[in-house]
Steps between C-alpha positions, in 0.01 A plus 500: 500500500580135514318209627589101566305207454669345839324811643134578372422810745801701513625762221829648503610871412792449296502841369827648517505789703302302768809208465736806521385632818478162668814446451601794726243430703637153608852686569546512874701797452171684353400763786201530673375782270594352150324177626179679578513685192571181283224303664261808446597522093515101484153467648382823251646295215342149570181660566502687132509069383281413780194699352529432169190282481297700671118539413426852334199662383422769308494831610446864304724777481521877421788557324609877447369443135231278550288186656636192455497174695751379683566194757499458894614194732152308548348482872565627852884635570745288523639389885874439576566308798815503647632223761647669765725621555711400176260558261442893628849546251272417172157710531680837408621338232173351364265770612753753274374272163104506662492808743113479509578109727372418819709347799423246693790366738616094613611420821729191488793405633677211501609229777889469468453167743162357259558723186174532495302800488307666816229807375427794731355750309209512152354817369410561132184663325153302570403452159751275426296280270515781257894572466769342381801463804892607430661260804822646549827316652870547401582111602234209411709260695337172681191603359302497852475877526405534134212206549394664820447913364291283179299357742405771691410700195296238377301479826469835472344437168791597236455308193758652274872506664829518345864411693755821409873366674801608373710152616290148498623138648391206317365355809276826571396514117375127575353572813283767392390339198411210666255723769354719256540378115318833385758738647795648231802585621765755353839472563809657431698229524462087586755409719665179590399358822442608843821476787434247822324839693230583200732798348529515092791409319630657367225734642603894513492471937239559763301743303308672756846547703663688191221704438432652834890499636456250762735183384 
């Protein structure tokens, strides 16, 4: 996993299967179902780096042989958080590598006139002091969606969140880091700017449209 001083909050998966399958991923030949299923084993790889550091504690075991002590992630299950509707394409994924995961779900979209993100739907667990947050979004873009779905977690009371995208923008990298200095986000990729309409270049498309067949 890299990291870049110009950067402080974001890490990038440069392992390379994950590079592999982002490369077909960005094809715009790639069909609907090898996109889904890319975006599912990206998102399972990135979370496999995204967890590394998380807290553990010990925990004893019965082998077939005999007892012995073993170790367990620390604390209340972990939450993924997908931003509609995009980020739907990377909980499989995730919740494959930590099947015991709640989900809570983001409603954002984003004003093509403003760019800027309008909410209209928040559910995740209640105790969300206790449990560390998974927000999930294919594109981190302009940033404004990202900042928004961190805020609302954090009035909800989340303390501990992590970014998973598989395609970042400078300017949304920025943006979010500015907001909320104590988020991390994993990436797949940092990519060069954003176009004149808020779309990633080279970006891999309208995410959301190539995973559910509507572009």
């Amino acid at each position: 996993m890299d990291t870049t001083p110009a950067y402080p909050t974001l890490r990038i998966v440069s392992h390379p299967l994950v590079q592999h399958k982002l490369t077909i991923l960005r094809d715009r030949t790639t069909p609907t179902k090898i996109f889904k299923e890319l975006v599912d084993e990206i998102a399972m790889l990135m979370a496999y780096e995204a967890t590394a550091d998380l807290a553990i504690e010990d925990a004893p075991v019965e082998t077939p042989l005999e007892r012995t002590m073993g170790h367990r992630v620390a604390g209340k299950k972990l939450t993924l958080v997908p931003i509609l509707r995009a980020g739907l394409g990377m909980v499989e994924g995730v919740a494959r590598l930590v099947p015991a995961a709640r989900v809570g779900h983001i409603g954002l979209y984003r004003d093509h006139d403003t760019l800027e993100p309008v909410d209209y739907y928040f559910k995740v667990p209640s105790d969300a002091t206790e449990r560390d947050f998974f927000l999930l979004d294919p594109m981190l873009a302009t940033g404004g969606s990202a900042a928004a779905a961190v805020a609302s977690l954090k009035r909800a009371g989340a303390t501990r969140i992590r970014f998973l995208c598989l395609v970042a923008a400078p300017q949304g990298v920025e943006r979010l880091a500015e907001a909320h200095p104590d988020v991390t986000v994993y990436c797949a990729s940092l990519d060069r700017e954003l176009n004149e309409v808020g779309y990633i270049l080279p970006g891999l498309g309208d995410a959301g449209d190539r995973l559910f067949g509507t572009r």
